[in-house]
N, C-alpha and C positions, 0 to 999 in steps of 0.2 A: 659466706653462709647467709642466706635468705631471711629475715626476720620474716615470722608470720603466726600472728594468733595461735595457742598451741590451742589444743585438744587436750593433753594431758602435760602435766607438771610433777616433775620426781625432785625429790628434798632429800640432800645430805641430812642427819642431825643433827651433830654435835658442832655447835658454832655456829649455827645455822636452822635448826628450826629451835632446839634447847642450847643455853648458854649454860655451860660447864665452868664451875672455882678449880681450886688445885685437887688432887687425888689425894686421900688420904687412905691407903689399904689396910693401915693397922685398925682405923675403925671399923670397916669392912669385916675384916675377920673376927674384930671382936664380937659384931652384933650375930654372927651365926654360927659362933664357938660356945653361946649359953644354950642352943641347943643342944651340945653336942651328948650323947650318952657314955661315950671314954673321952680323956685324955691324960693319960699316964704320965704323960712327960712335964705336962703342965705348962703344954707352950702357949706362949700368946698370941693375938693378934701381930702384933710387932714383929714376932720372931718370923711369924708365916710370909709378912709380907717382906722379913730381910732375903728369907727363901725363896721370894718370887724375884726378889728384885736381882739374883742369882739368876735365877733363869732367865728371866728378859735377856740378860747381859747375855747370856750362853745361848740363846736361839734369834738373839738380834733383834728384837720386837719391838723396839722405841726409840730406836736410831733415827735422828730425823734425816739421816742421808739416804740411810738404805729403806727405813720404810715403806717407802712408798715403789721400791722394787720389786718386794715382796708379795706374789699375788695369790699368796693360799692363807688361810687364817688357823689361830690355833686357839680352838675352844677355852675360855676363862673356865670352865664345868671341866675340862679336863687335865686343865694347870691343877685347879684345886684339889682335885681327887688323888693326883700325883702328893702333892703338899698332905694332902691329910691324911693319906696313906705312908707316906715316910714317918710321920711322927705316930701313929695309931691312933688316931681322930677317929672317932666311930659317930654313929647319927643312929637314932630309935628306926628299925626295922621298917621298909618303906619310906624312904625317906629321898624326894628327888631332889640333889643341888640344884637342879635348876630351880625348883620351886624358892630356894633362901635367895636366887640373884640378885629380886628387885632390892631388897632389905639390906643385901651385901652394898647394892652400888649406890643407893639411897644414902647411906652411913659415910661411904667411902666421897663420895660424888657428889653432893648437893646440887639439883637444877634448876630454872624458871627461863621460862618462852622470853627468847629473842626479842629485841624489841621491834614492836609492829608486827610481826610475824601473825598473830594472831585475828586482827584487820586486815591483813594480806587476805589468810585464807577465807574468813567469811565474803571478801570478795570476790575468792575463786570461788565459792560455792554459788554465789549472787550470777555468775558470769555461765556456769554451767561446763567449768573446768576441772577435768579430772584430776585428783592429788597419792603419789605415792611416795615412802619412803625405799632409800636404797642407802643403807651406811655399812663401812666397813668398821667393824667390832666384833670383840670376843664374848660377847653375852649375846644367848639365843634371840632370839627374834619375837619369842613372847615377853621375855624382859623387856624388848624396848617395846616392844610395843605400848605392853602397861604404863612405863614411864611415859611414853608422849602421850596417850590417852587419858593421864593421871592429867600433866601439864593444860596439855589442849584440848578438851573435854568436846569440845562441838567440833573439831575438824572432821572430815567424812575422809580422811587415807583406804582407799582400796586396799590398798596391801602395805605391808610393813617390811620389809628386806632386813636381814641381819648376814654380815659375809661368814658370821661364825655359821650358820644353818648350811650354806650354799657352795663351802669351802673355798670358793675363788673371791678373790679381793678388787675394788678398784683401784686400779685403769684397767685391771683385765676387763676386754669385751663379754668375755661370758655370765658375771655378775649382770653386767648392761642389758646383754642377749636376754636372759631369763624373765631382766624385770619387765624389757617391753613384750615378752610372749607373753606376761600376764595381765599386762594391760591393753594388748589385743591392739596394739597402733604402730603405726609403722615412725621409725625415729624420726624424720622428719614435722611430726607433729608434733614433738614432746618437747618441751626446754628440762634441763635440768640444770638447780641450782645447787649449790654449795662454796664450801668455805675456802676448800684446797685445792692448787694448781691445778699438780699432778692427777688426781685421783679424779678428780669432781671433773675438772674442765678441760682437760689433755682427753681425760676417758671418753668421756660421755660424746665429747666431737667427733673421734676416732668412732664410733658405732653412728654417726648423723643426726644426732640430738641436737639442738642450739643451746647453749652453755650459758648460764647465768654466774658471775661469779661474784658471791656476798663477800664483801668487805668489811662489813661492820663490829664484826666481832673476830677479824684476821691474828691466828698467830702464827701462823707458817706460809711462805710464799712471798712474804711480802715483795720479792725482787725480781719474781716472774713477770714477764711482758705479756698483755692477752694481745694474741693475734686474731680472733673470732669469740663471736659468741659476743656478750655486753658484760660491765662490769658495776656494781651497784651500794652504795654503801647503807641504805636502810631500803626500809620491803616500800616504804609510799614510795620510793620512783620507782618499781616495779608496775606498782598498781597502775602509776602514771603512765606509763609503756604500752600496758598491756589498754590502757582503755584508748590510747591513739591510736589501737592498729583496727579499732571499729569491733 
């Protein structure tokens, strides 16, 4: 596969543009269970997220074998609704789950920008290089968005991809298909980077992307072999890359 100056640049997130600690869901649910207007049963956070952790296991959603087999996604806004409707969770009339997400995964999730990540991008904006995101996750696409825009405040992302919106997941080509119809370039122009094999760098080759794959913050793949594409362990030899191909 041909290196050559892209035109546009698509970004996994997690582990790759934001660096993600451990999940904690009990805090999660705690922080938007003091909204709530019922709860009769008087369940916890804790208990909501023993109830998730039931489901994952019964619809296979964190398997690191099958993961990444998996190429439709299931809504986190509709796990919860499920959960807070078995126990009779009510919320003040008008009330969108999705609006609690960022505050859910904020609690749950703690982030901060990758390192260099942030000098990467203002020298794609210096370079006149278009930036999108494309990650597979069950939070709507307005929650991440918030979250990177919270994080990276000056990145200029055209668009923000969540696979929870889109239904289909990477390596399916269809999530791929969609993001480059909306960045109006034909794949061959585009690199996309991220953190995992399967999803990020298997995918994005299979639709004619040239495949960046970040290393630096790796916790799955580590045993994969790249046969295309480059592989990179911080964003300056990126930079460095990209300003030798003129």
């Amino acid at each position: 596969m041909e290196m050559k100056k892209p035109e546009f640049i698509m970004f996994d997130y997690g582990q790759t543009l934001l660096c993600e600690g451990g999940y904690n869901g009990s805090a999660g649910f705690d922080s938007i269970l003091r909204y709530a207007s019922a709860n009769p049963m008087g369940v916890t956070g804790a208990e909501l997220q023993a109830e998730e952790e039931k489901l994952n296991v019964e619809l296979d959603r964190f398997n690191n074998t099958s993961r990444n087999k998996r190429l439709t996604e299931y809504p986190e806004e509709s796990i919860n609704r499920f959960l807070l409707a078995k126990f009779g969770i009510e919320f003040p009339p008008g009330t969108d789950l999705r609006d609690l997400e960022p505050e859910f995964w904020d609690a749950a999730n703690p982030c901060q920008p990758c390192e260099g990540i942030g000098e990467l991008l203002n020298f794609l904006k210096g370079e006149n290089i278009r930036i999108g995101v494309v990650s597979n996750l069950s939070f709507c696409g307005r929650t991440l968005e918030k979250r990177i825009r919270g994080a990276l405040p000056d990145a200029d992302f055209e668009f923000v991809i969540s696979s929870c919106d889109y239904l289909f997941r990477k390596p399916s080509r269809h999530i791929f298909e969609a993001a480059l119809a909306r960045a109006g370039v034909s794949p061959d122009m585009v690199w996309f980077c991220g953190d995992q094999f399967i999803p990020d760098i298997q995918g994005s080759a299979a639709v004619g992307m040239f495949p960046v794959w970040y290393k630096g913050h790796l916790r799955f793949d580590s045993e994969c072999v790249l046969t295309e594409g480059i592989e990179i362990y911080h964003w300056s030899e990126l930079i460095d890359i990209i300003r030798s191909l003129g």
